[in-house]
C-alpha positions in Angstrom: 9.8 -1.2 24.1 7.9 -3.3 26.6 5.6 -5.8 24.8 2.5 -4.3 24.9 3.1 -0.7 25.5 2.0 1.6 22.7 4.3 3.5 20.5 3.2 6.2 18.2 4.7 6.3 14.5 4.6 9.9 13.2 3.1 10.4 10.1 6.2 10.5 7.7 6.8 7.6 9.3 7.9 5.2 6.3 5.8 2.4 5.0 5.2 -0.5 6.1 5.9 -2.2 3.1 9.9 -1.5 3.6 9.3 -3.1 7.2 9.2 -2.7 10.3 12.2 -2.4 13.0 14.4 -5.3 13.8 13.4 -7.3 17.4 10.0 -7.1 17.1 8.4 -9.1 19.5 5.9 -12.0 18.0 2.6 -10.8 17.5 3.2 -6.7 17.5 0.6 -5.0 16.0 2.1 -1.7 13.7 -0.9 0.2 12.2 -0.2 3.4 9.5 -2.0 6.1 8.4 -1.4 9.2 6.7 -1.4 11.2 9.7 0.3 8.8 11.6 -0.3 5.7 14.0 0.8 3.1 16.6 2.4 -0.2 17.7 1.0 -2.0 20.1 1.6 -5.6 21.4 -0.8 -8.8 21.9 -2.9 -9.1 24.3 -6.5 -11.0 25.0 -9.3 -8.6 23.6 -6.9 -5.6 22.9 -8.3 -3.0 20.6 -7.2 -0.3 17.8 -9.6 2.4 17.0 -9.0 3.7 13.4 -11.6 6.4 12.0 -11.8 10.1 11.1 -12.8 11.3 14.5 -9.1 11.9 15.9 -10.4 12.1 19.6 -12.0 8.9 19.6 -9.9 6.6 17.6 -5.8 5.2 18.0 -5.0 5.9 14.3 -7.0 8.4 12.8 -8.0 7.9 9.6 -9.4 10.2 6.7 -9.8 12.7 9.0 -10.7 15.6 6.3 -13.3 13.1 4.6 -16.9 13.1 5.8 -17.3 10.1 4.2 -15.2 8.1 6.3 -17.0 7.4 10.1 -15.7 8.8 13.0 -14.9 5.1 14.4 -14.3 3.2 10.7 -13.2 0.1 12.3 -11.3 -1.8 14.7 -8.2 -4.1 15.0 -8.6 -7.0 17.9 -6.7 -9.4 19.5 -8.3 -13.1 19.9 -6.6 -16.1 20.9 -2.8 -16.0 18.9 -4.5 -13.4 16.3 -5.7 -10.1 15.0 -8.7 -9.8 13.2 -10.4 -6.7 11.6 -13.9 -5.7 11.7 -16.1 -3.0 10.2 -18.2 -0.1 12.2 -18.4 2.4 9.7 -20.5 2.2 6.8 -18.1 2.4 3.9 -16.9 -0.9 3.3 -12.9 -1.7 3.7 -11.1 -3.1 1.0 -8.4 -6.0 1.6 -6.1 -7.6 -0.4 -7.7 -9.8 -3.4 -10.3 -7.1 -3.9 -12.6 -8.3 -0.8 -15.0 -6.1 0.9 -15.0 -6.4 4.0 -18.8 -4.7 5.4 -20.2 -3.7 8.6 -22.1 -6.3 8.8 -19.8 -9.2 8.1 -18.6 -11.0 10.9 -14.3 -10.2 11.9 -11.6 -11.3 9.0 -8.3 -12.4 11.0 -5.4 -10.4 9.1 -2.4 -13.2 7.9 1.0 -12.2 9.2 3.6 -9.5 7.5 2.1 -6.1 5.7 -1.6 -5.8 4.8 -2.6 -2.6 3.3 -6.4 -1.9 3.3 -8.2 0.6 1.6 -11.3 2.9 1.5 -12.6 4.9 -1.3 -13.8 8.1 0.2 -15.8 11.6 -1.0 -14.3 12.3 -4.9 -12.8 8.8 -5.5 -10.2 9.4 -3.2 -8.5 6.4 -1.8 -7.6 6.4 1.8 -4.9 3.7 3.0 -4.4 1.7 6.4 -1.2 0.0 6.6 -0.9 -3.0 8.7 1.8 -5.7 10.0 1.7 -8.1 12.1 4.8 -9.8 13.5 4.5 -13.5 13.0 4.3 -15.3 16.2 6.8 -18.7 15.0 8.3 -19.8 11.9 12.0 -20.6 10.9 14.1 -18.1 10.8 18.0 -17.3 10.0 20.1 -17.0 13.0 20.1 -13.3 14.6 22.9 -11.1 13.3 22.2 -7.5 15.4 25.5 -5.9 14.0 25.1 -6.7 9.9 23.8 -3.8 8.4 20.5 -4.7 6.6 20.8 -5.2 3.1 18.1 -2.6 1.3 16.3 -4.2 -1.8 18.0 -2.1 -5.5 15.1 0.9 -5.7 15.0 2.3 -9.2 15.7 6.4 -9.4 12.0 8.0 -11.0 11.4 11.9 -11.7 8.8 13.0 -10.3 6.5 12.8 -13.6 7.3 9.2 -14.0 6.5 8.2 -10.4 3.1 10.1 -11.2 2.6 8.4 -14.5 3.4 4.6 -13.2 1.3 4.8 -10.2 -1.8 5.8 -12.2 -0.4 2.8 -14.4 0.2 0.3 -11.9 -2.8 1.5 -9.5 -4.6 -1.7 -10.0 -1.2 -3.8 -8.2 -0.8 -1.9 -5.7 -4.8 -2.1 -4.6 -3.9 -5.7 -4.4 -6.5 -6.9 -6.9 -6.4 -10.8 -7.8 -5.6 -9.9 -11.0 -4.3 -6.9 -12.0 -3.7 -5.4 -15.2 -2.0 -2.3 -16.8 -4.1 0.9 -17.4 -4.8 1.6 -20.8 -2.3 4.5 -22.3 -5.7 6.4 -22.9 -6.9 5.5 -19.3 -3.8 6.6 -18.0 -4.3 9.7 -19.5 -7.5 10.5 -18.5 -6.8 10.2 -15.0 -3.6 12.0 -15.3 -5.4 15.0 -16.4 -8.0 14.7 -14.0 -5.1 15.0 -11.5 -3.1 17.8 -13.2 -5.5 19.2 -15.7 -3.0 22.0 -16.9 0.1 19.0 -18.1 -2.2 18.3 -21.0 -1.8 14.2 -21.0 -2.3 11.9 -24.3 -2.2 8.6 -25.0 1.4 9.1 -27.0 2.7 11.1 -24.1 1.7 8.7 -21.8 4.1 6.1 -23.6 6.9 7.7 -24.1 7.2 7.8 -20.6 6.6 4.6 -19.8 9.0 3.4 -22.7 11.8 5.7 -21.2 11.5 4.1 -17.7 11.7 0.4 -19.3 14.3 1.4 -21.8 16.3 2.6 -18.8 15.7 -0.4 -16.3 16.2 -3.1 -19.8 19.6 -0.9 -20.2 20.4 -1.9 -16.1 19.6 -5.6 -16.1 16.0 -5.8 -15.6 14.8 -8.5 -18.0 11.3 -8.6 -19.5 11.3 -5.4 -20.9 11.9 -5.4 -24.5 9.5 -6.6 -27.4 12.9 -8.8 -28.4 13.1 -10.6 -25.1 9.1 -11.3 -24.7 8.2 -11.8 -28.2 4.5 -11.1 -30.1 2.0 -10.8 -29.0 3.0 -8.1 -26.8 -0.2 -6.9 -25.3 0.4 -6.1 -21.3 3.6 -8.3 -20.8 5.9 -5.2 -20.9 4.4 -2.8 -18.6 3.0 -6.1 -16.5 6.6 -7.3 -16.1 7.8 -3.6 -15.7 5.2 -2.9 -12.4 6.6 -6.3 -10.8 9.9 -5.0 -10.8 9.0 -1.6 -9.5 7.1 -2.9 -6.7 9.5 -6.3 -5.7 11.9 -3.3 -5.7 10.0 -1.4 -3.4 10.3 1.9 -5.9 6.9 1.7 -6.0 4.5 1.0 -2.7 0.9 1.0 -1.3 0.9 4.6 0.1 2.1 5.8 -3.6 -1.6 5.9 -4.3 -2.0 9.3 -2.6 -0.8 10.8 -6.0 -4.2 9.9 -7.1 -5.9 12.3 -4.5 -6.5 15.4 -6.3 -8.4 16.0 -3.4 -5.4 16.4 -1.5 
């Protein structure tokens, strides 16, 4: 693909999180949305349109949320960067649990994935995924014919996936200092999600204890009360939602389960 040049990325395009394709060239924008979005390559004053009003806009964004703006906000190129600024009137949420406004003056994104949020209409979260190719650096020499070695993802049914994400929701927002949900919190917003599964507090751990139980029993350590010791308090889920996201079972665009909207 000629530097530049924009490509489309369908929207079951996978996340950005896993990466992005091998021979990149330095500086390459890749933008992700729900419903889709775009690479594109540096340039002085270069722009990317994300928003809700799919006409108008690169990467649409939110597009059945009336609360998002038709043009939300904009990715430019200045000098050997990209920066991010705000036009709509929701503010965007980066990593660290900044809020970036409309009227704040252009945040320049760092290098590798970014995922940036905006809570919509109903609490529901909408996700821009971002990466930026980094310009120089060191690297390890090329090797174009060694197949790439995928990190170990962990197997979940689909009721666990559900119940760790509404655990783990404050990680993967990228807050400075997460903690685990409550059982009783995760169980509140499991049934506001799925009001007819009936959730509890109890239910809600055993879960959760099955899916550490299982992991301790393959060689994840940090997941028993013998190996951390008392008190307990968060270590065991905290040290369970590292793995599952350094294993890349769990990532940003897993929040969607929490649109009931959708």
């Amino acid at each position: 693909m000629p530097e530049g040049r924009p490509n489309e990325l369908p929207a079951n395009h996978h996340s950005l999180a896993l990466g992005v394709p091998a021979g990149v060239a330095p500086g390459m924008l890749h933008v992700l949305a729900a419903a889709g979005g775009i690479t594109v390559g540096p340039k002085e004053g270069r722009t990317v349109l994300f928003g809700r009003s799919r006409p108008d806009v690169h990467v649409c964004f939110g597009e059945d949320d009336l609360r998002i703006s038709r043009e939300h906000g904009a990715l430019t190129c200045r000098g050997d960067r990209w920066w991010i600024s705000m036009r709509g009137r929701l503010p965007l949420r980066l990593p660290e649990s900044r809020l970036l406004f409309r009227q704040d003056e252009p945040v320049p994104l760092r290098t590798g994935y970014t995922p940036l949020f905006v809570r919509g209409s109903h609490e529901r979260l909408h996700l821009l995924e971002v990466h930026v190719q980094p310009r120089n650096g060191h690297r390890p020499p090329a090797d174009h014919h060694t197949p790439t070695s995928p990190p170990r993802t962990w197997h979940l049914t689909s009721v666990e996936k559900r119940v760790v994400v509404v655990l783990a929701q404050r990680y993967l927002l990228h807050e400075v200092h997460p903690i685990p949900l409550s059982w009783r919190q995760v169980a509140a917003h499991l049934n506001e999600i799925r009001p007819t599964d009936d959730w509890n507090h109890k239910k809600v751990e055993r879960v959760v204890a099955e899916v550490r139980s299982r992991l301790s029993g393959n060689g994840v350590p940090g997941l028993t009360r013998e190996e951390v010791g008392e008190p307990i308090g968060n270590t065991l889920n905290h040290n369970l939602i590292r793995e599952l996201m350094e294993s890349t079972t769990l990532v940003p665009p897993d929040l969607r389960i929490l649109d009931h909207d959708g």
